[in-house]
C-alpha positions as CSV (number, residue, x, y, z in Angstrom):
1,X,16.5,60.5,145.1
2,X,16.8,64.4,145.8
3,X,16.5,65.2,141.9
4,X,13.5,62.9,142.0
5,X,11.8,64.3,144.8
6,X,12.6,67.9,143.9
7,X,11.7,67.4,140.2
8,X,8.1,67.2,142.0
9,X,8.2,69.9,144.6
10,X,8.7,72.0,142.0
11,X,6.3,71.4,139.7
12,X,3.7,71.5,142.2
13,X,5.0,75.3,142.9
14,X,5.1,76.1,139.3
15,X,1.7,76.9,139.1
16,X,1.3,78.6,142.8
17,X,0.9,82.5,142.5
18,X,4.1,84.1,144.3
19,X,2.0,85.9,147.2
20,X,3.8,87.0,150.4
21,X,1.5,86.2,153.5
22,X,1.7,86.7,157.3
23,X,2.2,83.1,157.5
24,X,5.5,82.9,155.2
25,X,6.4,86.0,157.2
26,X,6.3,84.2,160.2
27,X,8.2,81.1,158.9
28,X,11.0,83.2,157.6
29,X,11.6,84.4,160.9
30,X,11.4,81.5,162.3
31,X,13.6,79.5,160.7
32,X,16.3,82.4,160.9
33,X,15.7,81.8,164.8
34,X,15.9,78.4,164.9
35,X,19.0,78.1,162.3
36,X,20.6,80.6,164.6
37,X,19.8,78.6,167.8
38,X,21.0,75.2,166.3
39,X,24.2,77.0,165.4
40,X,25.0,78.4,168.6
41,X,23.3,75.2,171.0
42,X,25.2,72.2,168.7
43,X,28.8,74.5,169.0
44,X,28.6,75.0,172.7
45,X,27.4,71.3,173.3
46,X,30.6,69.7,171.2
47,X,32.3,72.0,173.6
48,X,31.1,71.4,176.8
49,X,30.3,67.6,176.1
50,X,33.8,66.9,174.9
51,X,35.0,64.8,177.8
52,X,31.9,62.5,177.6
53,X,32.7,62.0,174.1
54,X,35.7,60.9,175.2
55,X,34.2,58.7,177.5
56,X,32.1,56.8,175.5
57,X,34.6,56.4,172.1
58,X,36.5,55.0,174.9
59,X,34.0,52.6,176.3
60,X,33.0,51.3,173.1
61,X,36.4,50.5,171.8
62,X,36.6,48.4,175.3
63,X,33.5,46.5,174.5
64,X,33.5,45.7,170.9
65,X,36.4,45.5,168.1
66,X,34.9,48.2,165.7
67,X,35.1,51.9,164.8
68,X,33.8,54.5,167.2
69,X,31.3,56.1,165.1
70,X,28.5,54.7,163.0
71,X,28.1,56.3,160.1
72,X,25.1,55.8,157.1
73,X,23.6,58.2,154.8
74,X,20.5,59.3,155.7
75,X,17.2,61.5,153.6
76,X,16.9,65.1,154.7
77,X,15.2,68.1,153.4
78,X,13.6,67.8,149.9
79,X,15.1,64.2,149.4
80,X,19.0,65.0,150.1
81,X,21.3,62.5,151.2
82,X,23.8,63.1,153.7
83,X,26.1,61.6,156.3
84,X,24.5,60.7,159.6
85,X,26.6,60.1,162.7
86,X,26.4,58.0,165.8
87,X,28.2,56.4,168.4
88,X,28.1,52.5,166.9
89,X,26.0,50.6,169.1
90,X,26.2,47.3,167.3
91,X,27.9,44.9,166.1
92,X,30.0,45.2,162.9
93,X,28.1,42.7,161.3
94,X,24.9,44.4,162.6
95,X,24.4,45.4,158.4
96,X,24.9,42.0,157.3
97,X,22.4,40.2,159.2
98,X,19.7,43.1,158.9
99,X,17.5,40.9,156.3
100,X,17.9,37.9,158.8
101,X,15.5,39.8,161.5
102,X,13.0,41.4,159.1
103,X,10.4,39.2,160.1
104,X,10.8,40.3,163.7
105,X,10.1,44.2,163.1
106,X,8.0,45.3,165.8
107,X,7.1,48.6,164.5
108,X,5.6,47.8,161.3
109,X,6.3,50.2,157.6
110,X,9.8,50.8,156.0
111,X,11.4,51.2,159.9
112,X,12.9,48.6,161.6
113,X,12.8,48.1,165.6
114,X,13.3,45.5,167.7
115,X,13.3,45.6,171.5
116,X,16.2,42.8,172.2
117,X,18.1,43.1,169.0
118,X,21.0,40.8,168.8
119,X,23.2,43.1,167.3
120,X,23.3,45.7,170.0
121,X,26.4,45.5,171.9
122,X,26.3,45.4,175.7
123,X,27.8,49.4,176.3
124,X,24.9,49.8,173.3
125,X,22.1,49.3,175.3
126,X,23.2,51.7,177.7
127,X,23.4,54.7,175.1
128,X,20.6,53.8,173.5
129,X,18.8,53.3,176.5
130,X,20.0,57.5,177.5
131,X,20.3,58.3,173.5
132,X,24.0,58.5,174.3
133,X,24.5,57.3,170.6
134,X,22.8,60.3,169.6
135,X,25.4,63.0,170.3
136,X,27.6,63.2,167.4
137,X,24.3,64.5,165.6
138,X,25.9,67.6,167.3
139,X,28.0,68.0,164.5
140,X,24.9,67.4,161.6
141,X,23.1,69.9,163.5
142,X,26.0,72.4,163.2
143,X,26.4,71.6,159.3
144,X,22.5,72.1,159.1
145,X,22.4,68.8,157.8
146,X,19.9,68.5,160.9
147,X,18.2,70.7,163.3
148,X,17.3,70.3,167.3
149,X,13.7,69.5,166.5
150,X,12.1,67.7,163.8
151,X,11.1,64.5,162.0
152,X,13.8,61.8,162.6
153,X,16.0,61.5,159.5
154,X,15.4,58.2,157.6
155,X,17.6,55.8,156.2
156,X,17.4,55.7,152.4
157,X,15.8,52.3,152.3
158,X,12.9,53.2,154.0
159,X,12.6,56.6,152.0
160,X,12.1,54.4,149.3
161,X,9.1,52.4,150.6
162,X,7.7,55.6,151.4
163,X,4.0,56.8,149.8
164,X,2.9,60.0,149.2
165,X,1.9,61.0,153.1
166,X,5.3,59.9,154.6
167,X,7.4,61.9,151.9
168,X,5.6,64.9,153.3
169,X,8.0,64.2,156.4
170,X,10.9,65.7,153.9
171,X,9.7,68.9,153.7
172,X,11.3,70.2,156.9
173,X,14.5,69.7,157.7
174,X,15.3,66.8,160.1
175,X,15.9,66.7,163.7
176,X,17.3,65.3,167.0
177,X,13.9,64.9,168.7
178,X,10.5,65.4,167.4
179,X,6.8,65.0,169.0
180,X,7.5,61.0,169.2
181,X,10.5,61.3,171.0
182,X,9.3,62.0,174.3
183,X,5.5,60.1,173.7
184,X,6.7,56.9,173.7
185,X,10.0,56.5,171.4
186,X,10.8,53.1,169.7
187,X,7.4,52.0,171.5
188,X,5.7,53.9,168.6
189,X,4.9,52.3,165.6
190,X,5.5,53.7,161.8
191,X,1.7,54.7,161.4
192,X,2.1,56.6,164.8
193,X,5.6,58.3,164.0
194,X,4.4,60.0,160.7
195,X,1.3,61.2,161.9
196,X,3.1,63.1,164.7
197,X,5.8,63.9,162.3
198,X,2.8,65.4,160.3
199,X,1.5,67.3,163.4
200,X,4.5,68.5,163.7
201,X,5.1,70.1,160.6
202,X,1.8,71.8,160.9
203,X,2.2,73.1,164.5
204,X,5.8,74.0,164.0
205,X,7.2,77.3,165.4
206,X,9.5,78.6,168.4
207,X,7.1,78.1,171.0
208,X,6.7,74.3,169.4
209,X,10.3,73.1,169.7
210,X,10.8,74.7,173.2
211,X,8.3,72.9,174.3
212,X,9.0,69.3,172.4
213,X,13.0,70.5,173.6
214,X,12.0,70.9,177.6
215,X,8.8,67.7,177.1
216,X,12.4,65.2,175.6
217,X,14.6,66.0,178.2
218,X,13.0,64.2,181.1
219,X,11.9,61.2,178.3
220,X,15.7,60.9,177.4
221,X,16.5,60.3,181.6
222,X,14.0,57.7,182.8
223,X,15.3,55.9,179.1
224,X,11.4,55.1,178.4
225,X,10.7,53.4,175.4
226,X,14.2,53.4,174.2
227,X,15.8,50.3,172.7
């Protein structure tokens, strides 16, 4: 999938003069900011949010048989593949049964969201609810597998339903929270989450994620939209 998708990136810049503009200027800069900042925020939250890791590896191991941690491979920048990490919030099984509850997808496109899944175990819908399950992406963030803010990683199945528009989502490099995250979450459908996605990558910029950072924090407490 990465060869693929890079095999195409670059032979659309083949034939792009080499031309250093105000704009590139600006992105350079930025992303030495914001690779700085994800460095220094994701190292100081494993830190400080040890004991609530803690809490929750605990709680889940209490509620279902099963690992601690979730784990999948998931499409980042220019089409690479890399491990994703989550508290589990299902079932074991919750892979197994996946083609069993296509038909009741309620966002529509390659994703797949369903407000009273089956497989979501009962201390599951409490993370979820908070996006508890979200903080090991601490550690992608740190590995620059991920950053703070951007488009949400997808899994490779859906990458590979993808068209042209929603590949443009893989030009940036992934994140914890994006525009959609704190305008309505899960409650958004596929159509909806690439064209923000899309915003995004057009608005992008320091002033950009503060804002998206500050506007997800308040989302992520009243649990809106989350399941």
């Amino acid at each position: 999938m990465q060869s693929a998708y890079l095999n195409r990136t670059a032979a659309a810049k083949k034939s792009a003069p080499i031309t250093t503009t105000p704009r590139k200027l600006h992105m350079i800069f930025y992303n030495v900011i914001k690779r700085a900042f994800d460095i220094t925020a994701s190292l100081l939250a494993l830190i400080i949010l040890s004991p609530v890791f803690l809490v929750l590896a605990i709680l889940i191991k209490l509620d279902s048989p099963g690992p601690v941690l979730y784990v999948s491979d998931r499409v980042g920048l220019y089409g690479k593949v890399f491990k994703f990490y989550k508290f589990r919030s299902m079932r074991t099984d919750a892979d197994e049964i996946y083609n069993e509850l296509l038909e009741t997808n309620e966002t529509g496109g390659p994703t797949f969201k369903m407000k009273d899944d089956p497989r979501v175990t009962k201390i599951g819908k409490f993370i979820r609810k908070y996006s508890l399950d979200e903080l090991p992406q601490f550690y992608n963030i740190l590995k620059g597998d991920m950053s703070f803010v951007g488009p949400r990683s997808p899994l490779v199945r859906e990458v590979e339903l993808y068209d042209k528009r929603a590949m443009r989502r893989l030009n940036v490099v992934g994140g914890l929270t994006c525009y959609w995250q704190y305008r309505g979450r899960s409650s958004i459908d596929f159509e909806g989450m690439v064209n923000l996605d899309l915003q995004y990558i057009k608005d992008r910029g320091i002033l950009t994620d503060l804002k998206i950072l500050f506007r997800t924090i308040p989302a992520v407490l009243k649990g809106d939209g989350a399941y």
